[in-house]
N, C-alpha and C positions, 0 to 999 in steps of 0.2 A: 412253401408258404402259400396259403393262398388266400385268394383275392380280397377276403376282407381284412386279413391282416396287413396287407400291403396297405390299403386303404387308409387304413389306420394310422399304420406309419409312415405315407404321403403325405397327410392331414400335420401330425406332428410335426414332422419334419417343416411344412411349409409354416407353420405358424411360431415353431420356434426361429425363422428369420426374416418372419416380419416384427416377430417380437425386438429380436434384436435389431433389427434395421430405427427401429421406432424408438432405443432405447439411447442407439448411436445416432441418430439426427437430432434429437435433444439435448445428448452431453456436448454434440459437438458444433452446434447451429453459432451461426455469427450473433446471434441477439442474445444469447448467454453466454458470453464469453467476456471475458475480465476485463480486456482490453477498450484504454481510452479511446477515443473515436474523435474526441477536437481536444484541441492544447488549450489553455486558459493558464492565467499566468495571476498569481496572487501577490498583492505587494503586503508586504509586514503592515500590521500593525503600529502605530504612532503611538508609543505611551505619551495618554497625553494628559498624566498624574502633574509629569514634568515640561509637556511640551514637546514631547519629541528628542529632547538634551541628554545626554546618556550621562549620569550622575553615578560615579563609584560609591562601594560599601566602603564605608572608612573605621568600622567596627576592628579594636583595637585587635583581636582573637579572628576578624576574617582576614586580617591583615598579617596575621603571621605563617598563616598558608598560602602566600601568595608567594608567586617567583620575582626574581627584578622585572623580566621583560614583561612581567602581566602588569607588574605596580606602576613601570616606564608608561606603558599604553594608556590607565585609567589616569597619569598624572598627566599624559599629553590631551587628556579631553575625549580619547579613542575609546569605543567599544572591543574589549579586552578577545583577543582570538587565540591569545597562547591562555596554556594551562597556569 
């Protein structure tokens, strides 16, 4: 081989890993990365159509899909957590 093909292929060679070098400190830098960095905490919502009061559907057809223990919960005033 000689000296200019080497050359040649020194040259390539170095810049396909600064290529990659440059391709991997991008994918993989802390400032792009998905991760939260401070917690914050969100409180619900207040429907406050009613006040905040959790008001069951008593439509006579949503009522017949309903389980006892879901019907138990919205008759006690509870926001419904079973199916």
């Amino acid at each position: 081989m000689n000296a200019a093909k080497k050359s040649v292929l020194a040259l390539a060679l170095a810049g396909s890993m600064l290529g990659g070098g440059a391709v991997g400190a991008t994918l993989f830098a802390a400032g792009t990365s998905g991760a939260q960095s401070t917690s914050t905490t969100n409180a619900p919502a207040a429907d406050n159509a009613n006040g905040g009061k959790f008001t069951p559907n008593e439509d006579k057809t949503h009522e017949s899909n309903e389980s006892a223990a879901r019907e138990a919960q919205e008759d006690a005033g509870q926001r419904p957590t079973v199916p």
